[in-house]
C-alpha positions as CSV (number, residue, x, y, z in Angstrom):
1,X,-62.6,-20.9,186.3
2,X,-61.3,-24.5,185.6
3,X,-63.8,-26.8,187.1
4,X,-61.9,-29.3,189.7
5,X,-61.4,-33.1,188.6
6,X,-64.6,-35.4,189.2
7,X,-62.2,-37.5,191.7
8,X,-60.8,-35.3,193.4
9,X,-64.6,-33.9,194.6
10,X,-65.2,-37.2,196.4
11,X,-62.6,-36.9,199.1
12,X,-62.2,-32.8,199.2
13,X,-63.3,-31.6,202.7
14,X,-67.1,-30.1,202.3
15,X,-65.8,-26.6,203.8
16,X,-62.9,-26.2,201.2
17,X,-66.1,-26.1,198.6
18,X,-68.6,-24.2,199.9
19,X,-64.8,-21.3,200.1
20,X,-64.4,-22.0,196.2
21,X,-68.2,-20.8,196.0
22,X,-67.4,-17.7,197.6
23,X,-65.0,-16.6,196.3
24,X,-66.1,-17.2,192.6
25,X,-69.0,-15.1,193.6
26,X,-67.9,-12.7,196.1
27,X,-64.5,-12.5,195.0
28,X,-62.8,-12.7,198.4
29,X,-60.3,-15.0,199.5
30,X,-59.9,-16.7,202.9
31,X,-56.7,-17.3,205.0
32,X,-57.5,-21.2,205.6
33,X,-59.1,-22.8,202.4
34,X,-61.1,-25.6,205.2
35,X,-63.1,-23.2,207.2
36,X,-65.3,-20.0,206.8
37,X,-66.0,-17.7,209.3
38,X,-68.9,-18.7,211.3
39,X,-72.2,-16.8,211.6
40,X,-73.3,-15.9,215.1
41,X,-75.6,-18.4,216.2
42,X,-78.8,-17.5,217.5
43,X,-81.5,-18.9,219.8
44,X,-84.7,-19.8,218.2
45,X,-87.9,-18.2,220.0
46,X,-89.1,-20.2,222.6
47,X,-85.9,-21.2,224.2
48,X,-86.5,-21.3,228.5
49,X,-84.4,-19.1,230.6
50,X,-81.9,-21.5,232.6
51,X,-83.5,-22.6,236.3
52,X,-81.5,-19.9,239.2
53,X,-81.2,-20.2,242.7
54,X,-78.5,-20.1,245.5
55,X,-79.1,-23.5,246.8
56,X,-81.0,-26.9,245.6
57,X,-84.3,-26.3,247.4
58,X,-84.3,-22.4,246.1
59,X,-83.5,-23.9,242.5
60,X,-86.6,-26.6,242.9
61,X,-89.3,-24.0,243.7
62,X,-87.9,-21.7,240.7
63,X,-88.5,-24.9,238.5
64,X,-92.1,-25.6,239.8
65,X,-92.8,-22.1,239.4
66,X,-91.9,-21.5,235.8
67,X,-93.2,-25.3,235.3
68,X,-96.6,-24.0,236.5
69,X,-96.3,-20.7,234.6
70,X,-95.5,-22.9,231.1
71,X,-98.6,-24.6,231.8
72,X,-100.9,-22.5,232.5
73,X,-99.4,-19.9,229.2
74,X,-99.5,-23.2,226.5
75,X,-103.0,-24.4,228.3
76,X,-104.7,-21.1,227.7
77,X,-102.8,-21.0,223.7
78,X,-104.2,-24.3,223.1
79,X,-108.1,-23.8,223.9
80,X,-108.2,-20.8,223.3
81,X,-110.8,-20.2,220.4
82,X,-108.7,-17.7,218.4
83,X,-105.5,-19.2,219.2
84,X,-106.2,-23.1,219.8
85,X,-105.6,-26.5,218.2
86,X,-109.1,-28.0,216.6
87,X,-108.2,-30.9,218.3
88,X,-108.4,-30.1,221.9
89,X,-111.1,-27.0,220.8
90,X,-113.1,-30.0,219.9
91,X,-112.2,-32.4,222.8
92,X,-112.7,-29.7,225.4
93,X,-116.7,-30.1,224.5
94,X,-116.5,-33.4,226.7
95,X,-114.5,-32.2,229.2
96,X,-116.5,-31.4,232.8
97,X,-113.9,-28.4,233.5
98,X,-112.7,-25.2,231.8
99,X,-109.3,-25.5,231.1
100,X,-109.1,-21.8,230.2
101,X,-110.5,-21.3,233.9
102,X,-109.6,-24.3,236.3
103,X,-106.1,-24.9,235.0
104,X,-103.3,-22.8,236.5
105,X,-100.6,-24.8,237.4
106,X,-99.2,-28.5,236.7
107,X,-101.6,-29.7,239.5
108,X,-104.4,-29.4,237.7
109,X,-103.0,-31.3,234.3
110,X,-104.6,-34.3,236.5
111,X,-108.2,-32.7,235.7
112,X,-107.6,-34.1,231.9
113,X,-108.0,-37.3,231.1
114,X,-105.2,-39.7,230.0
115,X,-103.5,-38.8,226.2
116,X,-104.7,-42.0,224.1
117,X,-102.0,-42.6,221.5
118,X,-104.6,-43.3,218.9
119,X,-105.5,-40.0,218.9
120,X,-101.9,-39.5,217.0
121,X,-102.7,-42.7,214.7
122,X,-104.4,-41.5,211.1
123,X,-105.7,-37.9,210.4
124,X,-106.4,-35.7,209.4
125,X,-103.0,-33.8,211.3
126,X,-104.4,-30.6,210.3
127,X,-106.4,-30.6,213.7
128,X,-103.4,-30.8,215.4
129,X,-102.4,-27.3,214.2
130,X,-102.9,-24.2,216.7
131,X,-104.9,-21.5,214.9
132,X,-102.3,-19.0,215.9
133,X,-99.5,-20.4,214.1
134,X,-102.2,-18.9,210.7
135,X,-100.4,-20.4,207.5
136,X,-96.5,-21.3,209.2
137,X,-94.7,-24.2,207.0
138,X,-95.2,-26.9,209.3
139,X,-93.2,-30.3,209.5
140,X,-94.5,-34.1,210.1
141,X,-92.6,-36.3,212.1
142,X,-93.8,-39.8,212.8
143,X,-93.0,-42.4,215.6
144,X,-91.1,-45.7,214.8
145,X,-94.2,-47.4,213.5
146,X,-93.4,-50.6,215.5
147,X,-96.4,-50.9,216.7
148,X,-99.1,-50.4,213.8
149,X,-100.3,-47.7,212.6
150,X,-97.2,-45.0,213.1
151,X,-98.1,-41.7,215.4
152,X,-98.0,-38.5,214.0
153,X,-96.8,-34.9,215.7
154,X,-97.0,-31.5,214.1
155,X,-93.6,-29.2,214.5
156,X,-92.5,-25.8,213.5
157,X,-89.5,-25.0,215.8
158,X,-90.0,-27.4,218.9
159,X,-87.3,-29.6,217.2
160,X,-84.6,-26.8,217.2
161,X,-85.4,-25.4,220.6
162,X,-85.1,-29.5,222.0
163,X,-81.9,-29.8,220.7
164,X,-80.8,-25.9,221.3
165,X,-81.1,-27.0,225.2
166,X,-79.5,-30.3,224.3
167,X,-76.4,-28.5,222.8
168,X,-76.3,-26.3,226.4
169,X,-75.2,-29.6,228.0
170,X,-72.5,-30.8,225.7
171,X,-68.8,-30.0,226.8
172,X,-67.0,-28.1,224.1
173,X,-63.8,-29.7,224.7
174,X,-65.4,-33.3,223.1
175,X,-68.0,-31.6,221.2
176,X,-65.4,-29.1,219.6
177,X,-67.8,-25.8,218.1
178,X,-67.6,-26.1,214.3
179,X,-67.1,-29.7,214.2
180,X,-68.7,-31.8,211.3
181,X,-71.6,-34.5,212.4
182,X,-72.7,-37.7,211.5
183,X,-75.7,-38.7,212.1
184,X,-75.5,-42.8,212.3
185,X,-79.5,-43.1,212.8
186,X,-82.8,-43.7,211.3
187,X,-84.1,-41.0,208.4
188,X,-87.3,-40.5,206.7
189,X,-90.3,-39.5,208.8
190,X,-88.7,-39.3,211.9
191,X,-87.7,-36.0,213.5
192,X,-84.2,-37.5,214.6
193,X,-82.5,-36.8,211.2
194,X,-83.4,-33.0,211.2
195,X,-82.6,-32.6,214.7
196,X,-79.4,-33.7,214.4
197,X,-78.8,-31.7,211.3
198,X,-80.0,-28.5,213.2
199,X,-78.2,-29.8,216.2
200,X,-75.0,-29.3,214.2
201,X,-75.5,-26.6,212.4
202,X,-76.5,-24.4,215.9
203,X,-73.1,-25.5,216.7
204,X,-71.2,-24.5,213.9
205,X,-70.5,-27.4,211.9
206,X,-71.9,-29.8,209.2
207,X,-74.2,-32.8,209.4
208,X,-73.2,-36.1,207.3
209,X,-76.3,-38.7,207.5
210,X,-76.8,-42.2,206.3
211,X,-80.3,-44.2,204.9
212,X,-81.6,-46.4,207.6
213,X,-85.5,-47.3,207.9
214,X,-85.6,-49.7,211.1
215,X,-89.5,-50.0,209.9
216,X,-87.3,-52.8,207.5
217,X,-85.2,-54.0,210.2
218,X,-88.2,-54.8,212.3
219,X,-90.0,-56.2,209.6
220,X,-86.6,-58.4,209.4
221,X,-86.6,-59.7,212.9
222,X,-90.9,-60.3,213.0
223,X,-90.3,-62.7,210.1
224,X,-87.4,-64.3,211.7
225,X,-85.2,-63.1,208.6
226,X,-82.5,-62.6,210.9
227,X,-79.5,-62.6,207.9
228,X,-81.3,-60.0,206.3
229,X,-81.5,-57.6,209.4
230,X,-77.7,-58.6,209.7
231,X,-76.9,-57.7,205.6
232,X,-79.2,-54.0,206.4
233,X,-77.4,-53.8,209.4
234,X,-74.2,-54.2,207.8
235,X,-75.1,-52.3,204.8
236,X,-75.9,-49.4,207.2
237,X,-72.3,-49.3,208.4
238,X,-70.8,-49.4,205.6
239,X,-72.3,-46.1,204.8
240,X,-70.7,-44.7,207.9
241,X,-67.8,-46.0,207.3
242,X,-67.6,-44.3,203.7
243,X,-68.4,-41.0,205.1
244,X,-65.4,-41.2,207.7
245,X,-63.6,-41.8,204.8
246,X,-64.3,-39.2,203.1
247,X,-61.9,-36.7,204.6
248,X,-64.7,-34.2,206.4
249,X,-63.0,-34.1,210.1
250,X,-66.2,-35.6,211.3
251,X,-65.8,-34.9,215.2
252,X,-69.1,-35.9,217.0
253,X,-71.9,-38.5,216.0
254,X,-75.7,-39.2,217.0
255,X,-76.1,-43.0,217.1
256,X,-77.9,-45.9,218.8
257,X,-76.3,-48.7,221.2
258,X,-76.9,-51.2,219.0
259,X,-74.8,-49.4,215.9
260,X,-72.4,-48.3,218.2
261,X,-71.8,-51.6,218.8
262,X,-71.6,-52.6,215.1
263,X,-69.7,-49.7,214.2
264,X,-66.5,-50.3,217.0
265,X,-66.8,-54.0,215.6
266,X,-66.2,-53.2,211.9
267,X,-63.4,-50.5,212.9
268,X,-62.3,-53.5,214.8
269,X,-61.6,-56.0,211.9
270,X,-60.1,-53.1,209.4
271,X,-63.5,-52.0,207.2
272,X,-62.5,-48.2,207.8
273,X,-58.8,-49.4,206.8
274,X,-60.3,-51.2,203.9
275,X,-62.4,-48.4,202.9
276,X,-59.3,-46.4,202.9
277,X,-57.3,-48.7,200.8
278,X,-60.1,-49.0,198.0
279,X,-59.5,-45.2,198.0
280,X,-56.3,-45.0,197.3
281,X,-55.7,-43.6,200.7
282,X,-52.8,-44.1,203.0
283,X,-53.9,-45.8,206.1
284,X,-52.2,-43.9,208.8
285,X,-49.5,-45.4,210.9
286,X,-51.2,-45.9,213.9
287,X,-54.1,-47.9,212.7
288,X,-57.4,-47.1,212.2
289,X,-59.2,-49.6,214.4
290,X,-60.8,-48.3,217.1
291,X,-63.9,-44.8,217.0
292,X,-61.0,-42.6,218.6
293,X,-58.5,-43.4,216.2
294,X,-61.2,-42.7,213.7
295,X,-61.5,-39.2,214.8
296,X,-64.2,-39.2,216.9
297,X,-63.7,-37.5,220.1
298,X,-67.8,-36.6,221.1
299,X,-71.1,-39.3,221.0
300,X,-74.3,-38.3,221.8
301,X,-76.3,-41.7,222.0
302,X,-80.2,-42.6,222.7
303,X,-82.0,-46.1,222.5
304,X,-83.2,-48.8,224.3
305,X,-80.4,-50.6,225.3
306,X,-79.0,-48.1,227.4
307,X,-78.5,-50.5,230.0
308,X,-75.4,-50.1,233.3
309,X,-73.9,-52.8,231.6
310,X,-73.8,-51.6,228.1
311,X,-72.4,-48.5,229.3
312,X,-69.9,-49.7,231.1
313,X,-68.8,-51.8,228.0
314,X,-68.7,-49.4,226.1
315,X,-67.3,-46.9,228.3
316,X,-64.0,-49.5,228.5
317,X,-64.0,-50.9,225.4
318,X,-65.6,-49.2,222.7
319,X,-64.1,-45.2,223.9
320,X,-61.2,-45.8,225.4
321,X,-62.2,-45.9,229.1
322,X,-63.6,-42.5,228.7
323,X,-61.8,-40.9,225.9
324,X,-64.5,-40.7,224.1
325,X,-67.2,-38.5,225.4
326,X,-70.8,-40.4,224.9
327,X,-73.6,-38.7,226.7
328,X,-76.8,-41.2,226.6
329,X,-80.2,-39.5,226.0
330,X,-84.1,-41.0,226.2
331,X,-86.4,-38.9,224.4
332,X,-89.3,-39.6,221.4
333,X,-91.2,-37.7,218.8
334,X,-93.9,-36.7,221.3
335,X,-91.5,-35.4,224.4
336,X,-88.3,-33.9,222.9
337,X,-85.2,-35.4,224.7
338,X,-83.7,-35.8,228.3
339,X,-80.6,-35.8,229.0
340,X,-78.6,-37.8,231.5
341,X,-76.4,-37.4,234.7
342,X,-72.8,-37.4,233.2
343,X,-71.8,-41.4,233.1
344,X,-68.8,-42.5,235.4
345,X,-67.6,-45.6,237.0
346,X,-67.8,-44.1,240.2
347,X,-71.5,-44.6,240.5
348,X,-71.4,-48.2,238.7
349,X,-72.7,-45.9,235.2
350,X,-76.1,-45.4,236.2
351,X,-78.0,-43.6,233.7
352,X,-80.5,-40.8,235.1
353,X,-82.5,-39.0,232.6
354,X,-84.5,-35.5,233.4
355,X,-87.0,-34.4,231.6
356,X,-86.4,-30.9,229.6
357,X,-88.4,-28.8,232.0
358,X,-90.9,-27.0,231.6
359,X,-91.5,-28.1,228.3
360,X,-91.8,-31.7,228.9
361,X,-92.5,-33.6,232.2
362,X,-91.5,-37.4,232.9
363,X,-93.2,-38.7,236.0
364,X,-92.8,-42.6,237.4
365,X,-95.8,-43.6,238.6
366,X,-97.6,-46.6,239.7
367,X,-99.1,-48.8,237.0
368,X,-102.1,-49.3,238.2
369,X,-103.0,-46.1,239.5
370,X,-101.5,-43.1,237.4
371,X,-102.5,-40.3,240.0
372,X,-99.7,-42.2,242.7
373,X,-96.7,-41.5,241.6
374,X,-93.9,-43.9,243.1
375,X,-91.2,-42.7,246.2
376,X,-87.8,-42.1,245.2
377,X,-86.3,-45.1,244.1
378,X,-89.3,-46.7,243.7
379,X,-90.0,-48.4,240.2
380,X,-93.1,-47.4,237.8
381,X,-94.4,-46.5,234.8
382,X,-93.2,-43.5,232.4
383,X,-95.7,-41.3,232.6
384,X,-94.9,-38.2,230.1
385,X,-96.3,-34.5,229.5
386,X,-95.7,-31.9,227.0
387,X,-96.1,-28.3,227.1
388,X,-95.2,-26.3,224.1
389,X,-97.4,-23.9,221.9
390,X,-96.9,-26.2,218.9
391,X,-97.8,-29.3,221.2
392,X,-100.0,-30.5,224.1
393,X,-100.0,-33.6,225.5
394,X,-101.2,-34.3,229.2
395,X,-100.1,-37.6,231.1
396,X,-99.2,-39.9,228.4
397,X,-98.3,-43.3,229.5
398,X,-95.0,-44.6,227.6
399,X,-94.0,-48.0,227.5
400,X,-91.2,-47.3,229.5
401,X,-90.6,-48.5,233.2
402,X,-87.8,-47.6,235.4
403,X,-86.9,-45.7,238.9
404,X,-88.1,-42.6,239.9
405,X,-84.7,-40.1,240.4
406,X,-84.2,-37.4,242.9
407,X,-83.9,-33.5,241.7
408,X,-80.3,-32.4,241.6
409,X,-78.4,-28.8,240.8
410,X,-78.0,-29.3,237.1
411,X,-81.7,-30.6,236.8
412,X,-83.9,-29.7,239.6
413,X,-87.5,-31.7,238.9
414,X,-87.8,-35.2,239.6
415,X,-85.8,-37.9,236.6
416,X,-85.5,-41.9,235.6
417,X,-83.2,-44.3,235.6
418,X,-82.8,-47.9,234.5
419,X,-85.3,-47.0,231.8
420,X,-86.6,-50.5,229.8
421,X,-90.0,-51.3,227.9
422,X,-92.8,-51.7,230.6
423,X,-93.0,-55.5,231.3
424,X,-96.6,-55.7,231.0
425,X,-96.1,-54.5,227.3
426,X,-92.0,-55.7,226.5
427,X,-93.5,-59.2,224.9
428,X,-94.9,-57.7,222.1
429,X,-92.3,-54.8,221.0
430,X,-89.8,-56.0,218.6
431,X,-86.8,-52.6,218.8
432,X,-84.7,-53.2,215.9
433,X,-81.4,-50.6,215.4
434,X,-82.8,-48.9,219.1
């Protein structure tokens, strides 16, 4: 077979190629040359069965009750001595309490004593590994490293399941099934990158990424090299900008606020029709100058300046006063992701986040006192807990702040809103691309 032209590879839609491999080697021919026919998706083990109930307060016992059972299943897996992590084998020695014994519900997490995030800073991360999982590949993710020494976390599937239950809350209509992704966010050591790949990929479609290390950009901003951040910054978008050039029906895209932002303001001043024109595209007649004309029709969107105000501007400006689906998320390496109330004007675009229950746990609780947590609407500190077979982390305090949310039908366990860096700790975090 004729191999295609070098230049016509760099704008040929991804599917079309992975249908010339086939048929070369299967010899079998498709009706549309631009998409395959999709393998079933599955489930990865581990995935929680979906809260039930026939009214709020029937769905908020169901919750605590397979929240207590997930407890008491991963506390049991994780000191275990055949199954358990060396870690908390190890730590359990100092403990006065049996957690194989006293723990048997989400109560008693309170017996252990606050999760020190040195204990994630340096290794060796082998003692973070359960015995049971023998000799599994196992990944390394790593936090943002803003803040010294980066925290390390040990995965095998957590990542997948996170984003499994993520992809449950996405509306099909703006997050079409078999889209193409890309993933505007950091890479390397972070888990983001491979979660948005998998994300995609559980959904059918195909997962474009750019390089960005905000380790750089902070770096940047702490030596007041403000230009340079910009010229990363700008160097970043480009790269997304290429790729929606490229011809791959990109539909849906992870990003942060802050290159949100920069990407609507460089479709704004013509760099996608630019990009186009160095390509020897045709620019189509209606412009490309705004992320719906674009293409994009879903964002899924996490950082920290998910503020009422930023949302609303967005909402308006940036998506077309809603067009645009954009579903804001708060999660971390440690906790997984929660996801958020659907936005609207109607309730001034408050953002609520819940906790993915009962794997993870956010509580609001009073700084000075972690054992009080705050009243409804009351403002505290994040406290966070995890509770999967491949991790265990009891009350962590984040260096989050915000209000402590009601239970509702969709989410039935306590959430947060107005989430922002603790104040007692804001002064000395520097957030970069977040």
């Amino acid at each position: 077979m004729t191999p295609a032209p070098r230049e016509s590879l760099r704008t040929v839609p991804v599917r079309r190629l992975s249908c010339w491999v086939r048929v070369s080697i299967a010899v079998r021919t498709v009706s549309d040359p631009l998409y395959l026919p999709r393998l079933p998706v599955t489930d990865t083990p581990g995935k929680p069965a979906p809260v039930i109930g026939a009214t709020l307060d029937e769905k908020i016992r169901n919750a605590r009750a397979q929240l207590d059972d997930q407890v008491r299943e991963v506390v049991r897996w994780h000191f275990h001595p055949d199954t358990g992590t060396p870690f908390w084998l190890d730590k359990a020695k100092t403990f006065g309490f049996d957690p194989l014994k006293d723990v048997n519900g989400f109560d008693d997490i309170r017996k252990f004593p606050v999760f020190e995030d040195d204990w994630l800073r340096g290794g060796p991360v082998r003692r973070w590994v359960p015995k049971g999982f023998g000799d599994k590949p196992v990944y390394v993710f790593e936090t943002g490293g803003t803040t010294g020494l980066p925290k390390s976390r040990i995965v095998l599937d957590d990542f997948k399941i996170d984003y499994e239950m993520m992809s449950d809350t996405l509306p099909d209509p703006s997050f079409p099934r078999g889209a193409n992704w890309l993933m505007l966010g950091p890479s390397g050591p972070r888990r983001l990158r491979l979660a948005i790949e998998h994300l995609a990929q559980y959904r059918g479609g195909i997962c474009f990424a750019i390089d960005l290390d905000p380790r750089y950009v902070v770096k940047c901003l702490k030596a007041r090299k403000i230009a340079e951040a910009q010229a990363y910054k700008d160097h970043c978008i480009d790269q997304a900008i290429t790729v929606l050039a490229g011809g791959h029906d990109i539909k849906c895209m992870f990003t942060t606020p802050k290159l949100l932002a920069a990407l609507d303001e460089a479709l704004r001043n013509g760099k996608l029709e630019e990009k186009y024109r160095e390509l020897g595209k045709t620019v189509p007649s209606g412009g490309l100058r705004s992320i719906k004309s674009a293409g994009l029709t879903g964002i899924f969107s996490g950082g920290t300046e998910f503020t009422p105000q930023f949302t609303r501007e967005a909402y308006e400006e940036m998506l077309d006063n809603g067009d645009v689906y954009m579903t804001p998320t708060y999660g971390n390496t440690l906790m997984g992701l929660a996801c958020s109330k659907p936005i609207a004007p109607e309730d001034g675009f408050k953002i609520s986040y819940y906790a993915p229950q009962p794997r993870a746990v956010i509580e609001v609780v009073n700084p000075k006192n972690f054992e009080e947590v705050v009243p409804y609407g009351g403002t505290g500190r994040v406290l966070l807990s995890t509770f999967t077979k491949e991790f265990f982390v009891p009350r962590f305090p984040e260096r989050d702040e915000g209000e402590r949310e009601k239970p509702f039908d969709k989410y039935p366990w306590d959430g947060v809103s107005g989430v922002r860096p603790f104040a007692e700790l804001a002064g000395g975090t520097v957030v970069g691309v977040y």
